[in-house]
VMD Tcl script that draws the C-alpha trace (Angstrom):
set ca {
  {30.56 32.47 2.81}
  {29.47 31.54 -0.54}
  {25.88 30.50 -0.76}
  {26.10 27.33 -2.78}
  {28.94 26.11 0.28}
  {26.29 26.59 2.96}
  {23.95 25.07 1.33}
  {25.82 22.23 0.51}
  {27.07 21.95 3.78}
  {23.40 22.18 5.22}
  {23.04 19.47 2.74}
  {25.58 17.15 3.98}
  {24.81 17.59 8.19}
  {21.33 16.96 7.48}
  {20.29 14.97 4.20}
  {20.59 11.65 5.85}
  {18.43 12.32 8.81}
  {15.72 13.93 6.58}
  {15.42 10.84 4.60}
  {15.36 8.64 7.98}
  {12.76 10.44 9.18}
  {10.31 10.50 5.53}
  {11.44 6.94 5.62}
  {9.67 6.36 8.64}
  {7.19 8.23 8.01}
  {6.02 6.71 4.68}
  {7.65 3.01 5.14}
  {8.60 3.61 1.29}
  {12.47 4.28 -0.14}
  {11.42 5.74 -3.27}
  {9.00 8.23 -1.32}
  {11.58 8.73 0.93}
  {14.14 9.87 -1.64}
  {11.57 11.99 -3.10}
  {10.59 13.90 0.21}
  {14.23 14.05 0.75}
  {15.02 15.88 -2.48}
  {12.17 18.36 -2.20}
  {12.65 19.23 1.49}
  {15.83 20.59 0.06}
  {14.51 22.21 -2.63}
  {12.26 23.83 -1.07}
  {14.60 24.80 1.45}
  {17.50 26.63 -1.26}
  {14.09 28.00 -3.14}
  {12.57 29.50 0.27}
  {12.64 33.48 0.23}
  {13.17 33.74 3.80}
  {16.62 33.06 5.33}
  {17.43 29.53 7.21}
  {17.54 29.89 11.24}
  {20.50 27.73 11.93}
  {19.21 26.97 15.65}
  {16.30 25.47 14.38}
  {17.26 24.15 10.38}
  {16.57 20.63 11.60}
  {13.27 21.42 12.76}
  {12.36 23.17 9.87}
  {13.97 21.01 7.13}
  {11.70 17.88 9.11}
  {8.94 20.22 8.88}
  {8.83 20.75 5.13}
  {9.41 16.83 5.13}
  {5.88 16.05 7.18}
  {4.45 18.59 4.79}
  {5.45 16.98 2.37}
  {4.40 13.46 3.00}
  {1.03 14.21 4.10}
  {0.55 16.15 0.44}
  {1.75 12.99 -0.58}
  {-0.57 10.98 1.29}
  {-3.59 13.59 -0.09}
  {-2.77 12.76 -3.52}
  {-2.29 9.10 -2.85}
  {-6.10 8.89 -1.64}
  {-7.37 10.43 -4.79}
  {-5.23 7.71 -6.39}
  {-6.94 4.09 -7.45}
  {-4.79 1.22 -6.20}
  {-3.70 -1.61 -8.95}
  {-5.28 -5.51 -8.18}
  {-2.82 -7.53 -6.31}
  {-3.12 -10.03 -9.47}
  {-0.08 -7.52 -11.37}
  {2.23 -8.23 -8.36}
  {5.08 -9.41 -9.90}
  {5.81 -13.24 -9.36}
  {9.01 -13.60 -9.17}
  {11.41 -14.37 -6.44}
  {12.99 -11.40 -3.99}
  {15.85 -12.47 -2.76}
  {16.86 -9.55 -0.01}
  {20.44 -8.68 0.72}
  {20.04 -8.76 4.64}
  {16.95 -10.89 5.38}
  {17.12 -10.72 9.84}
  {17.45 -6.71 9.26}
  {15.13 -6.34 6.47}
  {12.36 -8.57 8.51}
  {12.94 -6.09 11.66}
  {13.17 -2.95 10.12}
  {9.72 -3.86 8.54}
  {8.15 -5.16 12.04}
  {9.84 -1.86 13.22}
  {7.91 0.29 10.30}
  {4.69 -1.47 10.10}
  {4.40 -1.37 14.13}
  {5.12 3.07 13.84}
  {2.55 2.98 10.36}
  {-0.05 2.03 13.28}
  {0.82 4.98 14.83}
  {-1.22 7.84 14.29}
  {0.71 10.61 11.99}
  {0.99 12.83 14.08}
  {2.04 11.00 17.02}
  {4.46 8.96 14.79}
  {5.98 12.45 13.37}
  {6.67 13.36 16.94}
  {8.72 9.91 18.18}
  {10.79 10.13 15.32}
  {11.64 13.64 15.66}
  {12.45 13.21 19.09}
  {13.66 9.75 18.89}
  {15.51 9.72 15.68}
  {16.59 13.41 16.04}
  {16.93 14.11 19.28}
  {14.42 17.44 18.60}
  {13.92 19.52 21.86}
  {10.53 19.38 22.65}
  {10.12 23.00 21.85}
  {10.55 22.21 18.50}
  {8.89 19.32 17.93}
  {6.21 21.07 19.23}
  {6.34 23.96 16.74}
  {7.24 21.49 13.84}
  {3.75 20.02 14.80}
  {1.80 23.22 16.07}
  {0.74 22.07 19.08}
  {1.92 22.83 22.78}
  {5.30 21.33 24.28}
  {3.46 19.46 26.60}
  {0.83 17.95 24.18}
  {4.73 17.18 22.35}
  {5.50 15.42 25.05}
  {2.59 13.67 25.90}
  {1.99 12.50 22.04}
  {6.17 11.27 22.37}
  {5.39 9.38 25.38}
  {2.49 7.61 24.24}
  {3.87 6.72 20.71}
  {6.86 5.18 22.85}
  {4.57 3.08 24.91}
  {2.07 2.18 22.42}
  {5.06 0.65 20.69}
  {6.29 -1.05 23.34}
  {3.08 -3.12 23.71}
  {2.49 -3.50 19.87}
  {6.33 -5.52 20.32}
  {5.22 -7.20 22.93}
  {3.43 -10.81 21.72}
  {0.05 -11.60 22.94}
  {-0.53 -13.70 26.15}
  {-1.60 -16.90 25.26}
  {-3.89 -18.28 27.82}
  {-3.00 -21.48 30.60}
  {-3.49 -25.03 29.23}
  {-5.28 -26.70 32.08}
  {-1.60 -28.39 33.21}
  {0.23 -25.27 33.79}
  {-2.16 -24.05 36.63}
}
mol new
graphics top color blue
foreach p $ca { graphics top sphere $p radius 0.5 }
foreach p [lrange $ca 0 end-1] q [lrange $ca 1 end] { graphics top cylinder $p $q radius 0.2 }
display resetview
């Protein structure tokens, strides 16, 4: 088969998950885009051949990578004063979906990295623990455990606080 097919092919089964999951991972479109692109460029560029079994693993791999270079130059960066925000009015498309997919982000950006990385690879992705845990270079059950705790650290962060009795409902 002629290289430029497969690649394109590899392309189209996988493109849209890669930029889900740098999506997620960085809470930022344009980043996301980015990562997207060079995952696959660095994937077509790579000297050694492409395991299908494992292409999403490794494709979500070089993505990670990626975003935590990203995150290395970032920190070297100096942020701009919130005075230059600009002023006017954002009207978004889809305000209800919008307003949860942020909760959604900003709940997995208190995630730690790696732990977040893991979810949505096994969430989003449906990775085999296996590979999630060689994506990540830890064990399969340190995979696991990091999946399961991301999951329920979630589940309280949705959760609202408890707000305590008024004397009258005792």
């Amino acid at each position: 088969m002629d290289p430029h097919a497969e690649f394109s092919a590899l392309y189209e089964k996988h493109a849209l998950d890669v930029f889900r999951f740098a999506l997620y991972l960085s809470g930022n479109r344009p980043d996301a885009e980015d990562i997207t692109a060079e995952t696959f460029v660095r994937a077509w560029t790579s000297p050694e051949p492409i395991e299908m079994a494992t292409v999403r693993g490794y494709l979500l791999t070089i993505a990670r990578n990626l975003y935590l270079k990203g995150l290395r130059r970032h920190a070297r960066q100096t942020t701009l004063s919130d005075d230059l925000v600009d002023p006017g009015p954002r009207v978004p498309d889809r305000l209800d979906q919008q307003a949860e997919l942020g909760a959604v982000v900003s709940r997995l950006r208190l995630l730690p990295e790696i732990d977040r990385a893991a979810l949505l690879m096994r969430a989003l992705h449906g990775l085999p623990y296996q590979e999630i845990a060689v994506a990540l270079d830890i064990s399969v059950s340190a995979a696991r455990v990091k999946v399961h705790r991301a999951r329920a650290r979630l589940m309280k962060l949705r959760m609202p606080p408890r707000e305590s009795l008024r004397e009258d409902d005792r």
